[in-house]
C-alpha positions in Angstrom: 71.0 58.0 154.8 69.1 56.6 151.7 68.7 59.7 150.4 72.3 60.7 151.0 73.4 57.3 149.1 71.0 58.0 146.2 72.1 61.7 145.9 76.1 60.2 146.1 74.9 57.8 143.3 73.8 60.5 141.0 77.0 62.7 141.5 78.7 59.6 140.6 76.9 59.4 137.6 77.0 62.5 136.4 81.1 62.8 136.5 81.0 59.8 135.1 78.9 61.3 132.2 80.9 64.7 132.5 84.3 62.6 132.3 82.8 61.2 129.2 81.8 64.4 127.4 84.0 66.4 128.1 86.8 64.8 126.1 84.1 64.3 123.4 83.5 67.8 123.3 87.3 68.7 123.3 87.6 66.7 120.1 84.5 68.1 118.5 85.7 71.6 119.1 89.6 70.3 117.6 88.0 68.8 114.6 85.9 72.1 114.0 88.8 74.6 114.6 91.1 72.3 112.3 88.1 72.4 109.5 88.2 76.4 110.3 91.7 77.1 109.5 91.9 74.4 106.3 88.6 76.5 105.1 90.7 79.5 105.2 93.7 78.8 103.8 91.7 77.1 100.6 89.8 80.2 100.5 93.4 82.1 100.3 94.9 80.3 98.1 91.8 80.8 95.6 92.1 84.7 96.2 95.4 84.8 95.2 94.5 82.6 92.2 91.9 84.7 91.1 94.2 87.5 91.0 96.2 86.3 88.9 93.9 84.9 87.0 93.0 88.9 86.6 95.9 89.9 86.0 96.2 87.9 82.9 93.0 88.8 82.0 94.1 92.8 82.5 97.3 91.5 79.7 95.0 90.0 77.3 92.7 93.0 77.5 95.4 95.3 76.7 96.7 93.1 73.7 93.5 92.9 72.7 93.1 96.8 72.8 96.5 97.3 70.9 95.8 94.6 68.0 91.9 96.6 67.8 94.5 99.8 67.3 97.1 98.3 64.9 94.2 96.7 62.6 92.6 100.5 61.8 94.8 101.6 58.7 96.4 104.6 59.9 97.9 102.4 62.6 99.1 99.7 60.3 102.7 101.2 59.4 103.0 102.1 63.2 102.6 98.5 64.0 105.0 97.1 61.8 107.7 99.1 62.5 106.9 98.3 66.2 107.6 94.8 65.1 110.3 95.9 63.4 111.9 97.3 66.7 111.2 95.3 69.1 111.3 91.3 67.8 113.8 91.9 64.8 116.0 94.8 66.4 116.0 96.7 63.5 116.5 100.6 63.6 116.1 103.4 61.2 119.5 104.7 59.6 119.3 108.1 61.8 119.1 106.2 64.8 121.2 105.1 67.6 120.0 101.6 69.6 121.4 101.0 73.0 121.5 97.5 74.7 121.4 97.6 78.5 123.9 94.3 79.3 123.7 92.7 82.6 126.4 92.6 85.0 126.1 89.3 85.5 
């Protein structure tokens, strides 16, 4: 019988120690998952950042690529009347310009 009792003692002690663990372990793994999913939505949110961070890049690049153009010489007359066009509306006599209105 002793050895019974000692054997029901440690059973005892170990679902004690398994009752205490267990929960432990339950919020370990919560914590962990939670940490998981914040990682992932940071690192999401820094993608789509980045590409529009690219994308402006890409814009400036291409300004840049037109201004290098329009600065050579025989692109200078090209470049103003671009200007001419498209911020001052101004056309050549010859020419028709037609404004697309909204419906709304």
């Amino acid at each position: 019988m002793p050895e019974n009792q000692k054997l029901k003692l440690k059973l005892k002690k170990s679902n004690k120690l398994f009752i205490v663990l267990v929960p432990v372990f339950v919020i370990a793994l919560c914590v962990c998952l939670y940490n998981f999913v914040a990682v992932q939505v940071e690192i999401s949110q820094k993608n789509n950042e980045l590409e529009n961070i690219a994308a402006q890049r890409d814009e400036v690049e291409n300004e840049n690529e037109m201004l290098i153009r329009y600065s050579k010489e025989e692109y200078k007359v090209d470049y103003i009347e671009n200007i001419a066009r498209d911020k001052l509306g101004y056309a050549r006599p010859e020419e028709r310009v037609y404004y697309i209105v909204p419906a709304n």
